[in-house]
Structure formats: C-alpha cells, structure tokens
C-alpha atoms as an extended CHARMM CRD file, in Angstrom:
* protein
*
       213  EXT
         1         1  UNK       CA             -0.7490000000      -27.1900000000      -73.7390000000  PROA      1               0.0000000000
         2         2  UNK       CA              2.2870000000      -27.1890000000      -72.8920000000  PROA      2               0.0000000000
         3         3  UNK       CA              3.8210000000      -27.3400000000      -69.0500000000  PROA      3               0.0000000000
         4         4  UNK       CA              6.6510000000      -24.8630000000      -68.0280000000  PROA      4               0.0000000000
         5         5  UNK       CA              8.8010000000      -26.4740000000      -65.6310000000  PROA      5               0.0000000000
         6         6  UNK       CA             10.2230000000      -24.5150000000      -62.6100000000  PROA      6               0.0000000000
         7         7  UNK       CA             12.6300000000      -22.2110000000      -61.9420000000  PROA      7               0.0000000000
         8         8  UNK       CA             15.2700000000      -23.3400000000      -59.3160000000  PROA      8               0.0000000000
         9         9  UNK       CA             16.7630000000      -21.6150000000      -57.0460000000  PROA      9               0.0000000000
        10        10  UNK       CA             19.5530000000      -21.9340000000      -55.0090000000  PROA      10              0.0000000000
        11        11  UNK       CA             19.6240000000      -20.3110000000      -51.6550000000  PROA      11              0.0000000000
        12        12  UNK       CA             23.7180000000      -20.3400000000      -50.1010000000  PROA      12              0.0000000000
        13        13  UNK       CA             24.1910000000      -19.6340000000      -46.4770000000  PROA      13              0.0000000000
        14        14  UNK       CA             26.9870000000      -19.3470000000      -44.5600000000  PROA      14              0.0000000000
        15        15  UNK       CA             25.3370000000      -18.0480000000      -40.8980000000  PROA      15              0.0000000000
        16        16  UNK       CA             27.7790000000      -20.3870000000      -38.1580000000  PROA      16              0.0000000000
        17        17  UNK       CA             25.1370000000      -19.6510000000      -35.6380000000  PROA      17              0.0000000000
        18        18  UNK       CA             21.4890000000      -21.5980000000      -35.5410000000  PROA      18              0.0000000000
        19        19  UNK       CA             19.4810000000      -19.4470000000      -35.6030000000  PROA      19              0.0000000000
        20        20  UNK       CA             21.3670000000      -16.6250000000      -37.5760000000  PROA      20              0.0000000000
        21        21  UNK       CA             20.8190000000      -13.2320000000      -38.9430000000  PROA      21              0.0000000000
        22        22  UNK       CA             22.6770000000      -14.4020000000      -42.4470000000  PROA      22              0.0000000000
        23        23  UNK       CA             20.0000000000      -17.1410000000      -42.6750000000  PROA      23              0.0000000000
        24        24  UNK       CA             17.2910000000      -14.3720000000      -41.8310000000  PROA      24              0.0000000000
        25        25  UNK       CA             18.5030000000      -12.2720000000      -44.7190000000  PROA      25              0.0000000000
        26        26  UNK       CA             18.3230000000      -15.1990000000      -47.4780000000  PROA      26              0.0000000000
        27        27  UNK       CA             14.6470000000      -16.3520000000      -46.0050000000  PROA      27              0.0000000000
        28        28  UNK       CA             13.7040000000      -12.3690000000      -46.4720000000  PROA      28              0.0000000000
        29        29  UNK       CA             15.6290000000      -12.2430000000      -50.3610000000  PROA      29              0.0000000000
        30        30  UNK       CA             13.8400000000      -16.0280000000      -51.1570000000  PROA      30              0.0000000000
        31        31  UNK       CA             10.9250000000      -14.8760000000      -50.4030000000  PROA      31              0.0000000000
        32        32  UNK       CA             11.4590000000      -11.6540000000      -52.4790000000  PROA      32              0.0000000000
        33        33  UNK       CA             12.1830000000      -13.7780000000      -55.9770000000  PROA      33              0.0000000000
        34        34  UNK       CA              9.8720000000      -16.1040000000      -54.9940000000  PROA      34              0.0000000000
        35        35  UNK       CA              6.6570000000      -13.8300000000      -54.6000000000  PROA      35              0.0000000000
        36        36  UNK       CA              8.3290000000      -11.7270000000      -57.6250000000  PROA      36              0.0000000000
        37        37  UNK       CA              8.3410000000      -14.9960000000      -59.9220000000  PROA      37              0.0000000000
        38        38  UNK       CA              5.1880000000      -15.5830000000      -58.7720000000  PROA      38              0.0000000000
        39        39  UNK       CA              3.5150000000      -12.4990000000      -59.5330000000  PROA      39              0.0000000000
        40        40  UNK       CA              5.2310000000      -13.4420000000      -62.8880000000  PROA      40              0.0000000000
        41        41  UNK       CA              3.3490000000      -16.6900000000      -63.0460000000  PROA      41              0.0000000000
        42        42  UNK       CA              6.0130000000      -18.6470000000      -62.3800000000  PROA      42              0.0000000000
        43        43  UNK       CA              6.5140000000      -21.4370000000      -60.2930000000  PROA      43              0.0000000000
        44        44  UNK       CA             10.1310000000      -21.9790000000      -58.5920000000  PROA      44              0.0000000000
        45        45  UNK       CA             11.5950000000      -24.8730000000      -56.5500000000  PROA      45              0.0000000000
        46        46  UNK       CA             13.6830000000      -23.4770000000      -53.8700000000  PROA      46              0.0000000000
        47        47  UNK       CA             16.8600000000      -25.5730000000      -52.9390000000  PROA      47              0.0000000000
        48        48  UNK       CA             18.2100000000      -24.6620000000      -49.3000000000  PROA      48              0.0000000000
        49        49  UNK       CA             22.5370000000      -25.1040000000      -48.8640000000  PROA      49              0.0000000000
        50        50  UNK       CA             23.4950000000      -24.5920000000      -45.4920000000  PROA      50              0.0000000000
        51        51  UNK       CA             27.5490000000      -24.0090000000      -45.0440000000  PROA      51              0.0000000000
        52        52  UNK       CA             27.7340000000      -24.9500000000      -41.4900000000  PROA      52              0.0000000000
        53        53  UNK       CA             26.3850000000      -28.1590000000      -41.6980000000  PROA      53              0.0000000000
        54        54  UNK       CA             29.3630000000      -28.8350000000      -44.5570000000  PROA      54              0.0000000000
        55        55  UNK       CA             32.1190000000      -27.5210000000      -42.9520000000  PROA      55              0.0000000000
        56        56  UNK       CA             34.3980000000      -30.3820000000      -42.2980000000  PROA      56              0.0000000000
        57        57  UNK       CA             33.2850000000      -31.8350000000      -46.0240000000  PROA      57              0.0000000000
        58        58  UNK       CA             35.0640000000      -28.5990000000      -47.1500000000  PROA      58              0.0000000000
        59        59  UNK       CA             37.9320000000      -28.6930000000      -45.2350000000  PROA      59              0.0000000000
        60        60  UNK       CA             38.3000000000      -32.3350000000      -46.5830000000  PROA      60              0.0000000000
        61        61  UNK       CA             37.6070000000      -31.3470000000      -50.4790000000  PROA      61              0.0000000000
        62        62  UNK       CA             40.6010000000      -28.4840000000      -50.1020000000  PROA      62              0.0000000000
        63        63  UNK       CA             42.9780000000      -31.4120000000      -48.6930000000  PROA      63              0.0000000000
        64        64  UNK       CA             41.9970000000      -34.2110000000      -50.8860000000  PROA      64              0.0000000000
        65        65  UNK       CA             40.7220000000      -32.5010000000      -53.9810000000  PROA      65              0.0000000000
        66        66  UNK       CA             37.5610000000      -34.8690000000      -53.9590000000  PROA      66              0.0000000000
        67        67  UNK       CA             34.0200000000      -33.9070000000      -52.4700000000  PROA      67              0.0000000000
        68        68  UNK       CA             32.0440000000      -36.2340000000      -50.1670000000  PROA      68              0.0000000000
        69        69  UNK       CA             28.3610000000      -36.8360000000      -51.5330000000  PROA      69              0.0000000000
        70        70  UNK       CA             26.8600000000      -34.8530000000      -49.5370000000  PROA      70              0.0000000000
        71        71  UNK       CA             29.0910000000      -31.5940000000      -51.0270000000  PROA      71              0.0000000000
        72        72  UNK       CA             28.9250000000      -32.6420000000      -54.3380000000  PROA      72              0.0000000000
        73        73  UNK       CA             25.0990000000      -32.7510000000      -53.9610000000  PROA      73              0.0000000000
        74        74  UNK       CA             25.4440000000      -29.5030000000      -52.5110000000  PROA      74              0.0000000000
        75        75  UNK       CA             27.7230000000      -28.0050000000      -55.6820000000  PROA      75              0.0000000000
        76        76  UNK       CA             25.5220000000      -29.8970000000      -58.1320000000  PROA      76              0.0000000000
        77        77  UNK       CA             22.5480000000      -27.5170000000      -56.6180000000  PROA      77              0.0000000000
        78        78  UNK       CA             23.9600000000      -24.3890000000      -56.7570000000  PROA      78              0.0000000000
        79        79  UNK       CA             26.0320000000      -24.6070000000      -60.0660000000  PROA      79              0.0000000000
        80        80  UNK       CA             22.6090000000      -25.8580000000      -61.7950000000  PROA      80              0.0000000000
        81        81  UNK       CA             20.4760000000      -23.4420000000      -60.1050000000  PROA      81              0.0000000000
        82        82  UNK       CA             18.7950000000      -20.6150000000      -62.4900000000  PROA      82              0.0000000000
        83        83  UNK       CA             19.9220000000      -18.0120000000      -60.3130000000  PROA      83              0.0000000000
        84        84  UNK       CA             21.5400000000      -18.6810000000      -56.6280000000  PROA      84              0.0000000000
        85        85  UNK       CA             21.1820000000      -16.4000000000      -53.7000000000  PROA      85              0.0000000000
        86        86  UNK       CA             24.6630000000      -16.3870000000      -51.8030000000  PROA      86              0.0000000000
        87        87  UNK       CA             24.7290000000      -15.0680000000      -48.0930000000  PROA      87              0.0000000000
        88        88  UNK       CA             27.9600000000      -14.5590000000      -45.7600000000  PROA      88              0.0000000000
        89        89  UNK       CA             28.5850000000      -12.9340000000      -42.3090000000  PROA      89              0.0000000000
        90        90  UNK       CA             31.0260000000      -10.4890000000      -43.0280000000  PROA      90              0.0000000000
        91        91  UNK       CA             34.6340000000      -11.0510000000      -40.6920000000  PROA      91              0.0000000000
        92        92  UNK       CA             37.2930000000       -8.7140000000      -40.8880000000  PROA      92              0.0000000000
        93        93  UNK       CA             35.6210000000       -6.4590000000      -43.7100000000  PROA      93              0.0000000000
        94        94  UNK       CA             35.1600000000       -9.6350000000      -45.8520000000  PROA      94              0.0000000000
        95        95  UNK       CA             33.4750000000      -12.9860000000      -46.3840000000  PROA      95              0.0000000000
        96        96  UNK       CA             33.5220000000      -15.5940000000      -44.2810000000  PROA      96              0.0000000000
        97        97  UNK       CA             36.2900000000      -18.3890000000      -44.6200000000  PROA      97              0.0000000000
        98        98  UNK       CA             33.5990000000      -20.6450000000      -44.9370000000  PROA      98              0.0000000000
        99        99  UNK       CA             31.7840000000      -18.6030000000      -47.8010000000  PROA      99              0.0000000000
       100       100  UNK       CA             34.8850000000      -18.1590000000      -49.7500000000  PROA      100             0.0000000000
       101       101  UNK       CA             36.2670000000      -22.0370000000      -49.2960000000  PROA      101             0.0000000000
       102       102  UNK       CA             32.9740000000      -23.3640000000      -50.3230000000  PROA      102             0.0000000000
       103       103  UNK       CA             33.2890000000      -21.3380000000      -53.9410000000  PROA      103             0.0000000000
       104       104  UNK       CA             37.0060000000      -22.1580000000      -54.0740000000  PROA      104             0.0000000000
       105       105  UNK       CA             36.0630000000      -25.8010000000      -54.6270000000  PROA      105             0.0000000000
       106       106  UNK       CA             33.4240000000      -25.4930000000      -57.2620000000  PROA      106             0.0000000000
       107       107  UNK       CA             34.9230000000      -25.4750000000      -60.9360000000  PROA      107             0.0000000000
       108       108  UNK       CA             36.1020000000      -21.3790000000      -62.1740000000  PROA      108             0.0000000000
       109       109  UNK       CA             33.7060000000      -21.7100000000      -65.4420000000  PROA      109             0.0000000000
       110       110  UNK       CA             30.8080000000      -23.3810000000      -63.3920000000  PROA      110             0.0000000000
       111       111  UNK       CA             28.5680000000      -20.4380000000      -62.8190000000  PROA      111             0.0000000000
       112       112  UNK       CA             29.5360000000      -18.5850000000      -66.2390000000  PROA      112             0.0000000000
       113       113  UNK       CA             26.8180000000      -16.6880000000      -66.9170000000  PROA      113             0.0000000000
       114       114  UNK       CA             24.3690000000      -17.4810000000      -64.3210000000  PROA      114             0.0000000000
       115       115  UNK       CA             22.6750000000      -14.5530000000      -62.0700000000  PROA      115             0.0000000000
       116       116  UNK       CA             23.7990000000      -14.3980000000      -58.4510000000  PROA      116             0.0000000000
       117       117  UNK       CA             22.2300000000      -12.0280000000      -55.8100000000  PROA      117             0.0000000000
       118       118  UNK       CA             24.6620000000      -11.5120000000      -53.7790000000  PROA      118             0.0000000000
       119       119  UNK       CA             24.0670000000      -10.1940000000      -49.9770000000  PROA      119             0.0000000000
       120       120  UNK       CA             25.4420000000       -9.9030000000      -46.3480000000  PROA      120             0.0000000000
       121       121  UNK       CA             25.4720000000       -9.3930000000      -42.5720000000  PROA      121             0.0000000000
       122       122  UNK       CA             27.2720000000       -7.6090000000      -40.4260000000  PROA      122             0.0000000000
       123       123  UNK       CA             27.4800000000       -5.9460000000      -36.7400000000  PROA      123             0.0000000000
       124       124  UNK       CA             28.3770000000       -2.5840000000      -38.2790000000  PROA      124             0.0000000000
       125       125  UNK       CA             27.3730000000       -0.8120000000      -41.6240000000  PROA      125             0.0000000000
       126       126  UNK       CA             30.8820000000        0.3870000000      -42.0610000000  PROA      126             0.0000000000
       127       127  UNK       CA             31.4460000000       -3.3990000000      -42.7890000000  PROA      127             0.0000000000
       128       128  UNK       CA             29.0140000000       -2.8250000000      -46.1360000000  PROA      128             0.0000000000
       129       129  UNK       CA             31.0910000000       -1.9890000000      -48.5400000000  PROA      129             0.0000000000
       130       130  UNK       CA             32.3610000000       -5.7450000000      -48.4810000000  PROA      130             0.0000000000
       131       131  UNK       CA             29.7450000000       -6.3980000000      -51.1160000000  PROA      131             0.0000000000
       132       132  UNK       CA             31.3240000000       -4.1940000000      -53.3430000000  PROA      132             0.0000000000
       133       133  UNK       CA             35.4900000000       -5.3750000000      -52.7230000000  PROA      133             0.0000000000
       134       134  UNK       CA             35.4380000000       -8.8320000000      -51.8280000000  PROA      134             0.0000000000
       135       135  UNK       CA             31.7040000000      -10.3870000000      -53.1500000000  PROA      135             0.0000000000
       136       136  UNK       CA             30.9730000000       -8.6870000000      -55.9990000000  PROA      136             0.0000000000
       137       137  UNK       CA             34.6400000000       -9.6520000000      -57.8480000000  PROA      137             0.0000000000
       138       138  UNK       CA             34.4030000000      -12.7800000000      -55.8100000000  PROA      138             0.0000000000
       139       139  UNK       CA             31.5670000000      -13.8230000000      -58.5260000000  PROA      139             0.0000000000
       140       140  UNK       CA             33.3560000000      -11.9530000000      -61.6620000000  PROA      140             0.0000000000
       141       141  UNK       CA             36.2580000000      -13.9770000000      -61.7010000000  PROA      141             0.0000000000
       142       142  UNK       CA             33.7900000000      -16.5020000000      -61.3520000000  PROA      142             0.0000000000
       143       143  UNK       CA             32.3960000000      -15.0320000000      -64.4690000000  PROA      143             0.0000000000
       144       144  UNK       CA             28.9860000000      -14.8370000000      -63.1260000000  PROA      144             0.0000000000
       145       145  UNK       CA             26.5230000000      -11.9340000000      -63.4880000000  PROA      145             0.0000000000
       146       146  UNK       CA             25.5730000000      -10.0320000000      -60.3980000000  PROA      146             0.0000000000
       147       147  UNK       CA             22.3880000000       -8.2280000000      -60.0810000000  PROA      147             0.0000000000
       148       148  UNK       CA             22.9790000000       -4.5910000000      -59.7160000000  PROA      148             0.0000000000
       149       149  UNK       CA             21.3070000000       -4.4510000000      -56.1930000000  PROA      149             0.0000000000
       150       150  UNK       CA             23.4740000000       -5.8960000000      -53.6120000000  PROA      150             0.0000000000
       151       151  UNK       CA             21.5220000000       -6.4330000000      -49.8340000000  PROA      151             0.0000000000
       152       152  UNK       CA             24.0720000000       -5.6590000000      -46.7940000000  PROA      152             0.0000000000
       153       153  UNK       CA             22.3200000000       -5.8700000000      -43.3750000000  PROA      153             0.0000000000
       154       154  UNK       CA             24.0130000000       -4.9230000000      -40.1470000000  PROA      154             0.0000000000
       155       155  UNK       CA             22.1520000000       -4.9400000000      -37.0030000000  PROA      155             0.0000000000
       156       156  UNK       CA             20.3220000000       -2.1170000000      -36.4130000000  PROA      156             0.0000000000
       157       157  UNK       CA             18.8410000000       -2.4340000000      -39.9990000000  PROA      157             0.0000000000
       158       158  UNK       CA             16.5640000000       -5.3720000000      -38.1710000000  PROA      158             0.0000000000
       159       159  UNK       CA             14.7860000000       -3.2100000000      -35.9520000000  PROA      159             0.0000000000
       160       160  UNK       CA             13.3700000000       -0.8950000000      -38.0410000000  PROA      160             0.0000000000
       161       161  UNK       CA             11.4610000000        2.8030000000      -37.0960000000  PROA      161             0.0000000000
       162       162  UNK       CA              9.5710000000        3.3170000000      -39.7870000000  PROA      162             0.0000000000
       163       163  UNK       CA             11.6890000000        6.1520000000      -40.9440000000  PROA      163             0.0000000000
       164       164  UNK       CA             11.8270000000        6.0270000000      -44.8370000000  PROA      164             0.0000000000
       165       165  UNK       CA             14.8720000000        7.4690000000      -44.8690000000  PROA      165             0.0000000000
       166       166  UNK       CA             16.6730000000        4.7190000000      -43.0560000000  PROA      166             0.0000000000
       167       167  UNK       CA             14.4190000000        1.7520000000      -42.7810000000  PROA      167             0.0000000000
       168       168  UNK       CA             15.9490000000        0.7590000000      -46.1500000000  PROA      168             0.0000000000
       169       169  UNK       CA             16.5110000000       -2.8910000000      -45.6150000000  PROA      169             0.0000000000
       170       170  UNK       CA             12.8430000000       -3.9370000000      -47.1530000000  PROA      170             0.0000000000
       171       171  UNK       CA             13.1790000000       -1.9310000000      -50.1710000000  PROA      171             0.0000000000
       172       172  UNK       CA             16.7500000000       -3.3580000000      -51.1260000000  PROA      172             0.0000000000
       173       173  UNK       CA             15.5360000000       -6.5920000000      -50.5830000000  PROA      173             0.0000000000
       174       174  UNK       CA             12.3680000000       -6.2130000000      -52.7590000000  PROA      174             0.0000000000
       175       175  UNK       CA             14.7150000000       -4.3920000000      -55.5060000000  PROA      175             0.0000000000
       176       176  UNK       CA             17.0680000000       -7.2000000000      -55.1200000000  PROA      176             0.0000000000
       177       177  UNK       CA             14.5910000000       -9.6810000000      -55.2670000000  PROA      177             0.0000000000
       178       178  UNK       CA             12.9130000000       -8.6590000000      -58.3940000000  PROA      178             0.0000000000
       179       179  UNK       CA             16.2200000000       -8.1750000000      -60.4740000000  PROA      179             0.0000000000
       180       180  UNK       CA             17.1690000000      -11.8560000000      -59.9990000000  PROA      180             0.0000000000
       181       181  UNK       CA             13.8920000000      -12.7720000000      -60.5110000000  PROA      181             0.0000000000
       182       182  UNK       CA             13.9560000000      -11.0210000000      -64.0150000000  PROA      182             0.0000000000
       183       183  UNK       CA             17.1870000000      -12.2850000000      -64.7580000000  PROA      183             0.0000000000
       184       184  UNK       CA             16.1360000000      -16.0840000000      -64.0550000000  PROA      184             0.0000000000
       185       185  UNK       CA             12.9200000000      -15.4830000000      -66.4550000000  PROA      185             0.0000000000
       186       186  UNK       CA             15.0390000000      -13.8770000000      -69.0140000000  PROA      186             0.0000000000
       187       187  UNK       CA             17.3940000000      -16.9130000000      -69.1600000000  PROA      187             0.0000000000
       188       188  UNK       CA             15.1140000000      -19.9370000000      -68.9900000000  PROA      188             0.0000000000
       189       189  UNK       CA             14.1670000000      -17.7120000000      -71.9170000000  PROA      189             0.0000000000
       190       190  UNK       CA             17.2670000000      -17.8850000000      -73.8980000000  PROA      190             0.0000000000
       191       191  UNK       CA             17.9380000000      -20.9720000000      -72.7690000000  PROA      191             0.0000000000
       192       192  UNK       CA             14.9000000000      -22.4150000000      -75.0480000000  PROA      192             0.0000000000
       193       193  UNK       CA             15.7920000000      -23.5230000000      -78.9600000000  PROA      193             0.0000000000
       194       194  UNK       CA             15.5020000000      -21.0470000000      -81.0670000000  PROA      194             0.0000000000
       195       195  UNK       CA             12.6070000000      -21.9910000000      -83.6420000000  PROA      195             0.0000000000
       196       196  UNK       CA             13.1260000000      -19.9320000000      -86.6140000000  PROA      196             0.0000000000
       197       197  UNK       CA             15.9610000000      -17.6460000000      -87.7700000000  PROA      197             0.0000000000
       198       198  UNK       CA             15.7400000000      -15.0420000000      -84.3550000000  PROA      198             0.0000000000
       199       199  UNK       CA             18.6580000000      -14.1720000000      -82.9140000000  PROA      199             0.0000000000
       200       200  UNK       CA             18.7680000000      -15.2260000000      -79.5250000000  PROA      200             0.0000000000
       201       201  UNK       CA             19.4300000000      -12.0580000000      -77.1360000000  PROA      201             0.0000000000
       202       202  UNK       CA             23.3050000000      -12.6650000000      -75.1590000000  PROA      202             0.0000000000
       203       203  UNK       CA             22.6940000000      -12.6620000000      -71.7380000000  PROA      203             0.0000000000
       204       204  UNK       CA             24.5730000000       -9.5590000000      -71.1420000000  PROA      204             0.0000000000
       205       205  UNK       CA             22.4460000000       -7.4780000000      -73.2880000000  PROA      205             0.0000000000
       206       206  UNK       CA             19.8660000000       -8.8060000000      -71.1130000000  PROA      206             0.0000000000
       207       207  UNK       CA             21.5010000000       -7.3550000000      -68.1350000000  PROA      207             0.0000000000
       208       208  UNK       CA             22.0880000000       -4.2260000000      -69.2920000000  PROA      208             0.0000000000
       209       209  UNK       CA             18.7160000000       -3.7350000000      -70.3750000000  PROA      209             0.0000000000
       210       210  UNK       CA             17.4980000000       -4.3980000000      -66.8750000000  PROA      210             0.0000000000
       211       211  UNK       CA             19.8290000000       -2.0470000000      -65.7770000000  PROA      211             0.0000000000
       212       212  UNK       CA             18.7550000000        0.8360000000      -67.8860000000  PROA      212             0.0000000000
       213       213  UNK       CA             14.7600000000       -0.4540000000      -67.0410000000  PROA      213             0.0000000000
C-alpha cells in the first residue's frame, strides 16, 4: 500500500507585537485547514514564518537583491507550500510594510497557481475592506488563486456575545478554512501523473467548481 505524503502548509505572519492578534487569527485559520484536512484523512505538516523576526533580512534583500539564509529558508517554505495562509495587521487601510516587502522579494511567477487564504486584523471593521483592495490583487498579480472567503478580524470580533448575527468571526474562519483545505487536496491531486489518457482537470476549473459547491 501505498503512503500519501503530507500536505504542507505555510502559515505567514506579519503581527510586530509578541503576543499579537494577527498571530491569533492564523493559529485560529491553521487550525481550521488542519482539522478540515484531517477530517479528510489527511495528514499536513504545518510550517510557521514569522515576519518580525525577519525584518532587517528584508530590509537587506530590497538593498542588496540577495536573501540571507535564514529568508531564503523562509521563501523556500512558503513558495513550496500546498497552500499558504498569509496574515497582516492592517495600517492605513492596507497591509503592513512588512507584509507587502516580504512578497516583493519572492519571484512574480513563484506562487502561480497555488491557493492562498488570505486574512487580517485590524482596530476597526471599517479597515475590512483591505482584503478586498490591497490583499486580494496583492496575490493576483502574483497570479495566485485566492479562496473565495477572505477572514478580516478587528477587535471587537474577539470578544464574542453569542449573537449569531454578529459573532461571525468562527464561521468565516471555518468557511475559510475548509476552502483552502479543498483546494490543497484538489491540487496534490492534479499534481499526480496522469496514468492513462484522462484529462487532468486545470486548476481553475477546480476553483470554480468549489465556488459554485
């Protein structure tokens, strides 16, 4: 019988503060694909890339054009992940600085194709629509495919009432969660030689099947 090696994930956070509430939102969405891929039978190695602690490495990759090891290790994991989780705080109704340098210095065709759940944090929910004008074409030009269900948290959506009108935050994440999940299953899937004359499904198609799901 034959084994099935694991999924990988890559998990990008760009919290400045230890601890955070970005950091707190990708431990909530890992766990999400995780216990989704799971429930899938499907194990999944989980690969942690904290910004903060690679700051000055980026600063130093913008000026030089070459990456230290530790932020080529760091690039390596995320560009060969099956699907990567990216986090930022949002500033100034964007991404962090730090968010956005980090993908400026990975290679524009490096995550072609790959699913990306992208999410944020912010004081304020008027700062959500970020994940719709800065993240979300942040990752198409980067020719990556985003899961329809993008996770925004502001502060208030911690302390939850148990209204289901506006205690929201689980449910996105779960949704979230299980679209990236699907999407990583679906290409570890295509990613396997075809052994007879079957088309192989495009990726896309894939996505807009789950869509339509």
């Amino acid at each position: 019988m034959d084994t099935v090696e694991p999924l990988h994930l890559a998990v990008v956070s760009a919290g400045l503060s230890v601890p955070s509430s970005t950091r707190l939102l990708a431990d909530r969405l890992t766990e999400s694909v995780r216990t989704q891929l799971a429930d899938a039978g499907r194990e999944v190695e989980i690969h942690i890339v904290e910004l903060r602690d690679l700051a000055v490495d980026i600063a130093n990759n913008l000026v030089t054009g070459f990456p230290s090891a530790a932020l080529a290790e760091a690039i390596e994991t995320v560009t060969s992940a099956d699907g990567p989780i990216a986090v930022t705080p949002v500033f100034s109704a964007s991404y962090s600085g730090l968010f956005k340098s980090f993908f400026d210095v990975i290679d524009n065709d490096a995550l072609t194709g790959q699913a990306v759940l992208a999410a944020a944090t912010g004081g304020t929910t008027r700062h959500s629509l970020a994940l719709e004008h800065a993240l979300r074409p942040l990752f198409a030009y980067l020719r990556a495919v985003v899961v329809p269900t993008s996770v925004y948290a502001a502060s208030e959506d911690w302390g939850g009432n148990g209204d289901p009108l506006t205690d929201t935050l689980p449910r996105r994440i779960v949704r979230a969660g299980g679209e990236l999940a699907g999407l990583m299953r679906q290409r570890a899937k295509s990613a396997v030689p075809a052994t007879d004359d079957t088309a192989v499904v495009p990726f896309a198609q894939q996505l807009s099947a789950l869509r339509s799901s």
